[in-house]
ROVEX-65315 format. One record per residue (C-alpha): residue number from 0; residue in three letters; x, y, z. Coordinates in steps of 0.02 Angstrom, whole numbers, always signed. Example, Ala and Ser with C-alpha at 12.3 -4.5 7.8 and 13.67 -1.06 7.14 Angstrom:
! residues 2
(0,'Ala',(+615,-225,+390))
(1,'Ser',(+684,-53,+357))
***
This chain:
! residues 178
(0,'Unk',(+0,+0,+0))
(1,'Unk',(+59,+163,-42))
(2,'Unk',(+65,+306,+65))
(3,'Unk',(-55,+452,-3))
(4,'Unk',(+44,+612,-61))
(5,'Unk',(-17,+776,-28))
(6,'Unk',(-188,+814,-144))
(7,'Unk',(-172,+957,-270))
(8,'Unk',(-307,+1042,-352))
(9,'Unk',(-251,+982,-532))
(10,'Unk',(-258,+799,-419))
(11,'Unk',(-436,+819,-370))
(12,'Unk',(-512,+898,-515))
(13,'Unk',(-442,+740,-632))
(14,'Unk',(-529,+624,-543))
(15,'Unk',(-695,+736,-551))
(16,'Unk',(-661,+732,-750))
(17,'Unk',(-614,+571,-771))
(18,'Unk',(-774,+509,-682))
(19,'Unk',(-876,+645,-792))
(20,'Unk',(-815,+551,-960))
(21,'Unk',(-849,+398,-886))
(22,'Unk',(-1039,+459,-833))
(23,'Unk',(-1001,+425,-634))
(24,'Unk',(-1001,+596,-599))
(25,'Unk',(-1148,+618,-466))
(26,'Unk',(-1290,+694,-576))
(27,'Unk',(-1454,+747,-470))
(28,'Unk',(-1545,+755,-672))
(29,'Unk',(-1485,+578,-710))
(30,'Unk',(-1644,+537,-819))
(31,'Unk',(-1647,+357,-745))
(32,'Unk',(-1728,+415,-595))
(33,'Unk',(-1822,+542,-474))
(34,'Unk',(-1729,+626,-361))
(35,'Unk',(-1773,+616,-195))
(36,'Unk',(-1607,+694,-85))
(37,'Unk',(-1417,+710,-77))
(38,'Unk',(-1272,+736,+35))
(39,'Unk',(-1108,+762,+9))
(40,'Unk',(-952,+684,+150))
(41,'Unk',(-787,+788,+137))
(42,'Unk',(-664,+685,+238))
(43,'Unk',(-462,+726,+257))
(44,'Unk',(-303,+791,+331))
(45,'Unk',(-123,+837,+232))
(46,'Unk',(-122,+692,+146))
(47,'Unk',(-288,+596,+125))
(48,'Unk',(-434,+643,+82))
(49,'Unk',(-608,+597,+4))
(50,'Unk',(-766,+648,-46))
(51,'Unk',(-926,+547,-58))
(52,'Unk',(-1081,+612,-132))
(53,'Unk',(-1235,+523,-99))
(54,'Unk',(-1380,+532,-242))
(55,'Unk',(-1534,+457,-146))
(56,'Unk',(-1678,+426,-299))
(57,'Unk',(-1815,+306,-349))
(58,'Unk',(-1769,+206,-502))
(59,'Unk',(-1893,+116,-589))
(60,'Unk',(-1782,-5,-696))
(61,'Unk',(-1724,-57,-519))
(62,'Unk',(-1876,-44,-445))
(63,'Unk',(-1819,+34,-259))
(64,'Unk',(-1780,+186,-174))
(65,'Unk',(-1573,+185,-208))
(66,'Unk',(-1444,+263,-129))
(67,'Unk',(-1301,+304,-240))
(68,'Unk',(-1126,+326,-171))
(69,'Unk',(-1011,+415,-280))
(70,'Unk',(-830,+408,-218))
(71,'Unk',(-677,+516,-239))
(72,'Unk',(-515,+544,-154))
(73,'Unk',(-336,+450,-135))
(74,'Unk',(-399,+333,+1))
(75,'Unk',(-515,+242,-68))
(76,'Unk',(-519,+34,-57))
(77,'Unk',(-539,+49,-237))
(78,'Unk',(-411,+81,-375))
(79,'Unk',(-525,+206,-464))
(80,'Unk',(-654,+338,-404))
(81,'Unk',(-822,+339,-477))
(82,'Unk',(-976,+235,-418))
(83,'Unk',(-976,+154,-237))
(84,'Unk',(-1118,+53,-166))
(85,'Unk',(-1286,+56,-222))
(86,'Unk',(-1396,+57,-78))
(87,'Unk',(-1583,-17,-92))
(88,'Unk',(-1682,+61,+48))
(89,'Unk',(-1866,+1,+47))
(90,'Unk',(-1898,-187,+99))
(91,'Unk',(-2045,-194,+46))
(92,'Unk',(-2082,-150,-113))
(93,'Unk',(-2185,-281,-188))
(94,'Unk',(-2312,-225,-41))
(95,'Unk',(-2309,-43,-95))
(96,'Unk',(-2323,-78,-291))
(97,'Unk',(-2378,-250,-316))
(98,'Unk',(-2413,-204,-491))
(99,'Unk',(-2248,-156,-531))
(100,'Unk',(-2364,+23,-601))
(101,'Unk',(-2240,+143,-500))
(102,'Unk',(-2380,+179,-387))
(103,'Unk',(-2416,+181,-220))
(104,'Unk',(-2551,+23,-169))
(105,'Unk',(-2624,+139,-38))
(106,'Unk',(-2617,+3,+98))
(107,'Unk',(-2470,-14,+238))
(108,'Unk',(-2318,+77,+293))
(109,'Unk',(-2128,+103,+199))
(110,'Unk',(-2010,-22,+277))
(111,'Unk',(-1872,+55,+258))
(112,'Unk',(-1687,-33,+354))
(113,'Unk',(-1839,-144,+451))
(114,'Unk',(-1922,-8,+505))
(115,'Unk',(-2107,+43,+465))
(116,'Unk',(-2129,+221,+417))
(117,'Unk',(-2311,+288,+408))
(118,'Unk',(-2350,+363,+224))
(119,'Unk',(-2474,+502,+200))
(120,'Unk',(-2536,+463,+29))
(121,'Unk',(-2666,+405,-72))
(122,'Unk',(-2696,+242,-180))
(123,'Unk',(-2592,+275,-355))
(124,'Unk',(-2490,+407,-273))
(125,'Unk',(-2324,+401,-375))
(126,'Unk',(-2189,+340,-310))
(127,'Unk',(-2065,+450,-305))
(128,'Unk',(-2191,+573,-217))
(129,'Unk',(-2218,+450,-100))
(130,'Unk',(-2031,+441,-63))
(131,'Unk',(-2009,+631,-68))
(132,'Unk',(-2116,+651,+39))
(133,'Unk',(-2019,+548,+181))
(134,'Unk',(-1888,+666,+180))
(135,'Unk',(-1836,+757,+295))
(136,'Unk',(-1933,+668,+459))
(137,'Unk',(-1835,+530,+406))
(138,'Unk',(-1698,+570,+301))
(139,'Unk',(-1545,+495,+430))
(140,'Unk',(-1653,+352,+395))
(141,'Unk',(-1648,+355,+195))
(142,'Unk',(-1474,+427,+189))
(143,'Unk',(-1299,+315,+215))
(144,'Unk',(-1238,+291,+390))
(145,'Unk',(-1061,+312,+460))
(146,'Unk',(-1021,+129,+420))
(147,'Unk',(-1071,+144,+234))
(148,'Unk',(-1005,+293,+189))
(149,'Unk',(-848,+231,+284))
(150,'Unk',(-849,+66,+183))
(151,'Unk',(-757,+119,+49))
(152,'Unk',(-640,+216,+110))
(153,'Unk',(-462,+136,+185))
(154,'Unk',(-453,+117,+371))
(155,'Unk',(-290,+217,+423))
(156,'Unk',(-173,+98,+428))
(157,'Unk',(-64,+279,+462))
(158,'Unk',(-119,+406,+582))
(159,'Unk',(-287,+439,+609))
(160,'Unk',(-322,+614,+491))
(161,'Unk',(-387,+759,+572))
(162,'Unk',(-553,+857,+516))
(163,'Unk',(-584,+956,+356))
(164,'Unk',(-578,+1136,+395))
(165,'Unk',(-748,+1210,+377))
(166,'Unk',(-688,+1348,+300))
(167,'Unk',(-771,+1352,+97))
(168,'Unk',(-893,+1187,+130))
(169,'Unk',(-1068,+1233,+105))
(170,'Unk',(-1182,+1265,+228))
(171,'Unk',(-1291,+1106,+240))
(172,'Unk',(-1117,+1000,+206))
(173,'Unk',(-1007,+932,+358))
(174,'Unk',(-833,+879,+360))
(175,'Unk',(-753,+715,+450))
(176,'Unk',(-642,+627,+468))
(177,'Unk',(-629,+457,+372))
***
């Protein structure tokens, strides 16, 4: 394993263009499916450092509520940046759409991670509204945990980074540390 060298801007920005040829570049209009919300993780020190941007959407082709982890950075537990995990969040989904008509069936919750989340919405309520509409009262819920945005990034085998300054990140964004 090699030991990360300090990022650069010219560094950073390759990977963001090499993932943009490549159509991994996190796209919220990604015509494949509805947006529903998205986060973005700034982790790093002098040395490391990573980014992953989650893209939280329904997709019909897939037919669930999926959680899209881009990753970027010079830790990562892959060789390349570009798509991480894909997430499915609702367990149920041949309960809510037995049809397969990308509509809500009107009866019973959204299990979403085991848990049962009351909907507010009518029979043949689309989908995605359905799942827009459970964020935010339960958007820690929807969204990657520590452990999965973790996942693929390398443990510190060196010394533990410090935090991102805050200085420049978004309001709305957080930095920690990997």
């Amino acid at each position: 394993m090699t030991t990360p060298t300090a990022p650069t801007t010219a560094s950073i920005l390759e990977q963001f263009d090499l993932c943009a040829d490549a159509a991994e570049f996190p796209d919220p209009q990604n015509g494949y499916y509805y947006p529903v919300d998205t986060r973005i993780h700034l982790f790093g020190d002098g040395t490391r450092w990573a980014m992953v941007a989650e893209l939280l959407g329904y997709n019909p082709r897939v037919g669930n509520l999926t959680d899209v982890l881009h990753c970027f950075g010079n830790c990562l537990t892959r060789d390349k940046p570009g798509f991480g995990n894909f997430l499915d969040r609702v367990d149920n989904m041949d309960d809510i759409d037995p049809d397969g008509d990308e509509a809500y069936a009107g009866e019973g919750p959204v299990v979403v991670r085991g848990r049962p989340l009351t909907v507010d919405a009518d029979a043949g309520t689309p989908l995605e509204d359905v799942f827009r509409s459970l964020v935010p009262p339960h958007r820690e819920l929807l969204l990657a945990d520590t452990a999965e945005v973790r996942r693929p990034l390398r443990p510190a085998g060196a010394a533990e980074p410090g935090p991102v300054e805050p200085a420049g990140i978004p309001r709305g964004h957080h930095a920690e540390r990997p």
